[in-house]
N, C-alpha and C positions, 0 to 999 in steps of 0.2 A: 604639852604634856604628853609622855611617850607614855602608851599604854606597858602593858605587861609582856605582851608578844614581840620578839623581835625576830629578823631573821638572824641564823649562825651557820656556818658549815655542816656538812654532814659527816656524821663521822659511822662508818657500819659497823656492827656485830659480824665476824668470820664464822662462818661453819664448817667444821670439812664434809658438807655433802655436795654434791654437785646443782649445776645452775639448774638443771633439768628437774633436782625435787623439788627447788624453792619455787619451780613455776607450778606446780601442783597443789601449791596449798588453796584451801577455799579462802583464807582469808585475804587474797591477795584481790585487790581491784577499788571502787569509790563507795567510801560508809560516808553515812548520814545521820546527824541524831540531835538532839534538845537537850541542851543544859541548862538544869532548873536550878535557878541563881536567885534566892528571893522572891521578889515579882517577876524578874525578868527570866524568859526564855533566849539563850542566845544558840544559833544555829552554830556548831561544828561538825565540818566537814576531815572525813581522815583518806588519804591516799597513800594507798600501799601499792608496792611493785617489788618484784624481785629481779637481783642484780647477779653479776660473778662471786659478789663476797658475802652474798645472805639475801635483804629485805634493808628497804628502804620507806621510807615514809613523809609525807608533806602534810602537815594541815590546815586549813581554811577557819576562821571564827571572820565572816563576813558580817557581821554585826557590830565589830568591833575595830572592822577596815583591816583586818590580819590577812591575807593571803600568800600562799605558797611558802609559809614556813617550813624552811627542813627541820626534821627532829633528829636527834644526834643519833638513836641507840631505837632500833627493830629488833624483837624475836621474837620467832613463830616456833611454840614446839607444839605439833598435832593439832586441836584444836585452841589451843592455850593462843595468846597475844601477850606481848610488853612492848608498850613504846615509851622510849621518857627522852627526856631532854634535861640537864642539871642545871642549863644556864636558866631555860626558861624555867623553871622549877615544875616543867609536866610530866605526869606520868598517866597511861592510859593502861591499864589490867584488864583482858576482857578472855570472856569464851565464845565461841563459835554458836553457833545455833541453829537449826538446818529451819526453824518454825521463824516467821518474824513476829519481836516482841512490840505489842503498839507503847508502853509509856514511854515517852519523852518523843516520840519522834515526833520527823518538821511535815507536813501540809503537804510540801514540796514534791513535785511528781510524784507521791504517793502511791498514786492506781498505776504508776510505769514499773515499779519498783520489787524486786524480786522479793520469795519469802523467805528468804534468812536471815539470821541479822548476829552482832557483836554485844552479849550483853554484857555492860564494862563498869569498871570505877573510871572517872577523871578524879586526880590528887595531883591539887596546886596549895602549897602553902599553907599545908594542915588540912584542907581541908580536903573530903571526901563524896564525891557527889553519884550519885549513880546516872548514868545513860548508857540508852540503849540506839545502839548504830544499825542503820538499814538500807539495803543498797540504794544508791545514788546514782542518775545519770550525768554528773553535773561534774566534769573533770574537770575545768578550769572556769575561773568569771574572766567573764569580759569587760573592757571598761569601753564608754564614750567618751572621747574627752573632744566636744567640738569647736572650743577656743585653739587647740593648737596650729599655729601658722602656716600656713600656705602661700606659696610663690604663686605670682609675685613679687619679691620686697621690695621697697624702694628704698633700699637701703643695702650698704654693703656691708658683709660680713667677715672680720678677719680675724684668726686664729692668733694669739698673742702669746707670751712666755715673759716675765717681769722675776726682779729677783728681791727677797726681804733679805738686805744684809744685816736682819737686827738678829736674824733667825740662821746666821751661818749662811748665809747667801742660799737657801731654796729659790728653788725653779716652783712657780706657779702658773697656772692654764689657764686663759681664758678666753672668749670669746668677744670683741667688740665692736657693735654695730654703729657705722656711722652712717646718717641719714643723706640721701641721695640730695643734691643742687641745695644742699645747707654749707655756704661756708663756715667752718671756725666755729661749730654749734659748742652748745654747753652740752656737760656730758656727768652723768651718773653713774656712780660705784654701789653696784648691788652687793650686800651683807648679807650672809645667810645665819639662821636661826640655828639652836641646837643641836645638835649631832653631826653626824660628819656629812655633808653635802655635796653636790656635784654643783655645775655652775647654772645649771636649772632652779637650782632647790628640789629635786624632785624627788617626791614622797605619795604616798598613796596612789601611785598610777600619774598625779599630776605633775607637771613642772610650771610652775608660777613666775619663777623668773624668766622663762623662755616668755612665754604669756606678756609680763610686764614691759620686757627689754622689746621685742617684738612692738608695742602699744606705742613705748617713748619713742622709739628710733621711728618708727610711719608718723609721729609728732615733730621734727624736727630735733630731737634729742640723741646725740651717742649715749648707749651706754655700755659700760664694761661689768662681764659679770665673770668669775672665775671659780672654780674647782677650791673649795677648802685643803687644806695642806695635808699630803698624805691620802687625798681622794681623790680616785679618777686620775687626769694627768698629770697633778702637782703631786712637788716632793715633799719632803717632810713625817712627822709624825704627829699624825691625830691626837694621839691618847697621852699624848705628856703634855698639852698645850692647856693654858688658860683661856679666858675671853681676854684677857689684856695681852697673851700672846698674838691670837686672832685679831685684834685691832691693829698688831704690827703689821700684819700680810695685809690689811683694806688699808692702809697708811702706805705700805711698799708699792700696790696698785694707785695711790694718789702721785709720788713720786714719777712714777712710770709715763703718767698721761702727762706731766709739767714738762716731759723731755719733749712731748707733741710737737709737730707745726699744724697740725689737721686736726685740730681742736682749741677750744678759748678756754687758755690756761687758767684763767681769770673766775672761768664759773665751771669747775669742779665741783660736784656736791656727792652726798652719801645720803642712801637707800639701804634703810635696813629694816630687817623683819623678826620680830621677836626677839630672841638674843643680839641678834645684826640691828637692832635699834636700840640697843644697849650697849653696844660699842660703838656704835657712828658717834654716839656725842664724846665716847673717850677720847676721840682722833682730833673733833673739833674742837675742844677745850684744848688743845696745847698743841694744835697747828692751827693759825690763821688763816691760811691758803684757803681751807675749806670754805667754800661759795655757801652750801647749803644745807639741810637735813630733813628728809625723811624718815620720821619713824615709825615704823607700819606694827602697832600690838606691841610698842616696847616697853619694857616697867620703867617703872619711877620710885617706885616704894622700893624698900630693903627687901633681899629676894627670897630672904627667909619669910619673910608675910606674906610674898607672893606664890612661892612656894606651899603654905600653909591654904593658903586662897585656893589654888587647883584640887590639892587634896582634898579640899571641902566640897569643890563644887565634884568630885570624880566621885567622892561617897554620897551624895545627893542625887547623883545621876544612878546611882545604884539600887535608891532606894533603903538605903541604910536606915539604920532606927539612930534618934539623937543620942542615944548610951554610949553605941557605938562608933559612929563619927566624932565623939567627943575624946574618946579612948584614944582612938587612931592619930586624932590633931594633939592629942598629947603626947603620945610616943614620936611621933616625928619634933616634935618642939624639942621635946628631950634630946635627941640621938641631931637637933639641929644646932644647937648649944654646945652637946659634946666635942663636936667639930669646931667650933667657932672658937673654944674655949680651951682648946689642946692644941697646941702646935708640936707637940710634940706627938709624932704619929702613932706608938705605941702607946700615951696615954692614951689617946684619942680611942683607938680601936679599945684598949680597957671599956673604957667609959660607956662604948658603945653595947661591947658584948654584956655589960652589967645591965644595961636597960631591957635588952632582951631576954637574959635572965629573968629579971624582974615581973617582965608582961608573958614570961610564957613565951615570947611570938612565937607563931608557926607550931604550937606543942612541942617547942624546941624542936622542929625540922632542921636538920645543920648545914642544907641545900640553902633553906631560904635562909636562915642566918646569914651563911657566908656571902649570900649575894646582895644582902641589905650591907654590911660592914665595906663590900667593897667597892660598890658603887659609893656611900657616903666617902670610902676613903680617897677615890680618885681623886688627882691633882686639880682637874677643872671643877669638880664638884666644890672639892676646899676651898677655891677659889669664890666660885662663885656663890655661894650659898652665905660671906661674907662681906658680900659688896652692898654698897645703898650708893645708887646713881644719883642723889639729890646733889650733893658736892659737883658733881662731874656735870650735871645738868645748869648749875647756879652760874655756871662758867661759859657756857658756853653763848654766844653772843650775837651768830649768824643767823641767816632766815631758816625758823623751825616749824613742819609740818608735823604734827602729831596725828595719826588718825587710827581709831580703835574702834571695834566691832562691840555692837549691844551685848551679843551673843556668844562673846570669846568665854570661853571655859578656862580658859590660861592663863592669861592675861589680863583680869576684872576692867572694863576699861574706864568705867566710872571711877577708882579707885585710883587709878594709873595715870589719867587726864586731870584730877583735880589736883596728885602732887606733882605734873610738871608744870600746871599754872601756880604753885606756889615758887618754885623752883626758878621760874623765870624772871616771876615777878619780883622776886628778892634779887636775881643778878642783872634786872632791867635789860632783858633783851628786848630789843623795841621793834622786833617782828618775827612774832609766834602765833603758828594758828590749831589749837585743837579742834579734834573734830569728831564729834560720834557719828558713827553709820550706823544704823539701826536695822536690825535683821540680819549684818553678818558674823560670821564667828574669827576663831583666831587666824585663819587661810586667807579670809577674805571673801568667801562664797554665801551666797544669798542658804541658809539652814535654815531648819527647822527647830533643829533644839539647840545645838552648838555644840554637840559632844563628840567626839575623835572618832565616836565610830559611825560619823555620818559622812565624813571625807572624803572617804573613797567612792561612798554612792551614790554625790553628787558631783553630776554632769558636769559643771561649771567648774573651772579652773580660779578663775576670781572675777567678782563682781566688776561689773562696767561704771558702778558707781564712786569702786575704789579707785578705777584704770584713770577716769577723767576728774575725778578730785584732783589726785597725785599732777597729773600732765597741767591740769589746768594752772595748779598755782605754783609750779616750776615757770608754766610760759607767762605770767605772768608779772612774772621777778625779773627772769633770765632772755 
């Protein structure tokens, strides 16, 4: 589940005064301050700096695992502030203050902290919150991440380029480790989950796949893991592709390794994660080559219930009252429908903007409207928001590992392991193994609650419990 934050280009406000008065304003350096959200208190951090073409701005919600967002639009007139950003739908209005104001601020260096401060609205999505910002010594977080690999390897590592001629012949990138004094090992195709990926996976400061691939290959496993299409050093285009697009490039990557002689053509399998475990079984249902399947937090249910499932658990983690998350799972069912139920794009988008007439959303904000309408209208969204894997799982016939986290927010995994056991069961594959791990979330990491905004501030890239499940009952097949 992607939060609300994302990163976007920076786009500046011009002034015609020169660089030397926008370095004079007070407001320029590290604010601090508490946004009171319900129960919850979340820490936002804002950096300002000025440039040749005005003021620029980044901000921090580390509670949330958001770091180093640009925000599109800075001005500074005297003591006045505006920062907004339209993708994200933030806007930050504030005055200067030469006194520091104590509501809402954080704990955090406090007694280091100078007396001035930013007293401001934040307005996200109608809604209006008051914080008050106070200097910060805290310019950037750091992360640990002490799973990342260190030479050593026994293993060697080789830059690769494969083409999907289903896709207009793209060039994709990727990296494939094969295991040192293993001849002819079997070898694994990492899938990456939603959005657009590097051949890490990496997301929140972590890379998983580096982590995973790393685990298998010192097991005696190659594996191959690549750059999604249009990220990083593959070609292509991201934002017009499906998941059944996406199953063509880990299909062109299976293609690729049968040309091998320094690998057993024989036991090929697929490793996916999330969304990437929701196309590993589209490849294996209608290619037989396929050796195997890992699916790491993949659905099973229709991905409108699963959809509906996240949103539930993200207004619960909020603390929402049941009126309201009731409201919320209804306007999305509606505006899930409208999509499913339109193929034609201009009803669709009708259908959708009448719902949001309807609930008000946003006090009709035409920011958030427009950015509700467009992400539902995306081509991958279309796609996938009417898919149900049960057909495409009932098929599938090779050795299947399921393994889902107690603690996924995403992904229910009780909910998700019981319909791929019905799933199998009706198309009798005669070797499937689910598997709950208790304590992690959707990543894989040993949490505490399971919520997205604990990703980033945990240490752990992925559990050892998931690393040696996965290795173990590959080496035991293969």
């Amino acid at each position: 589940m992607k939060t609300i934050f994302k990163s976007i280009a920076v786009i500046l406000i011009s002034f015609l005064i020169s660089i030397e008065s926008f370095g004079q304003s007070k407001l320029i350096g590290d604010w601090e301050g508490l946004l009171n959200i319900g129960s919850k208190k979340i820490r936002i951090l804002v950096h300002i700096q000025a440039n040749e073409n005005g003021f620029k701005s980044t901000m921090d919600s580390p509670d949330q695992g958001a770091i180093n967002l640009s925000l599109a639009d800075t001005e500074i007139k005297d003591d006045s502030l505006k920062i907004s950003d339209a993708k994200l739908m933030i806007k930050i209005v504030g005055e200067y203050s030469p006194k520091l104001e104590r509501q809402n601020r954080s704990s955090i260096d406090e007694a280091k902290q100078q007396s001035d401060s930013i007293k401001a609205l934040f307005l996200q999505g109608g809604a209006k919150i008051p914080i008050n910002f106070g200097r910060s010594e805290i310019k950037e977080f750091s992360t640990n991440r002490p799973q990342t690999p260190k030479p050593p390897f026994p293993y060697k590592s080789e830059e690769v380029k494969f083409a999907n001629e289903k896709a207009g012949g793209i060039k994709l990138a990727g990296t494939l480790t094969l295991p040192d004094n293993v001849a002819n090992p079997p070898v694994a195709i990492l899938i990456s989950g939603s959005g657009a990926q590097n051949r890490n996976e990496k997301a929140f400061e972590h890379e998983p796949f580096l982590i995973l691939s790393d685990y298998l290959s010192r097991n005696g496993i190659a594996v191959l893991r690549y750059d999604d299409r249009g990220t990083a050093e593959s070609e292509g285009n991201f934002k017009t592709a499906t998941s059944f697009d996406f199953s063509t490039d880990a299909e062109a990557a299976l293609f690729y390794l049968q040309s091998r002689k320094d690998i057993n053509t024989k036991k090929i399998g697929l490793i996916g994660h999330s969304e990437g475990g929701m196309i590993a079984p589209m490849i294996a249902a209608r290619n037989p080559d396929v050796a195997f399947v890992v699916s790491m937090a993949g659905p099973a249910v229709p991905l409108d219930q699963l959809m509906l499932k996240q949103i539930e658990e993200l207004a619960l983690s909020e603390n929402r009252s049941e009126e309201d998350i009731k409201k919320l799972l209804n306007l999305n069912q509606a505006i899930f429908n409208a999509v499913k139920e339109n193929e034609d794009s201009m009803k669709a988008v009708s259908a959708i903007e009448s719902i949001l007439d309807k609930e008000n959303y946003a006090n009709g904000n035409p920011d958030a409207r427009r950015n509700i309408t467009q992400r539902s209208m995306s081509i991958w969204f279309r796609y996938f928001i009417k898919y149900i894997p049960f057909p495409t799982l009932e098929k599938v016939n090779c050795p299947f590992l399921a393994i889902n986290g107690e603690k996924d927010k995403q992904v229910d995994a009780k909910m998700n392991l019981e319909m791929m056991r019905s799933a199998f069961s009706k198309g009798k594959n005669p070797d499937y193994s689910l598997i709950y791990l208790p304590g992690l979330n959707h990543a894989f990491q040993e949490a505490n609650t399971g919520n997205v905004s604990e990703y980033r501030m945990i240490e752990q890239t992925m559990s050892p419990v998931a690393l040696e499940t996965i290795t173990k009952w590959i080496k035991e097949r293969f």
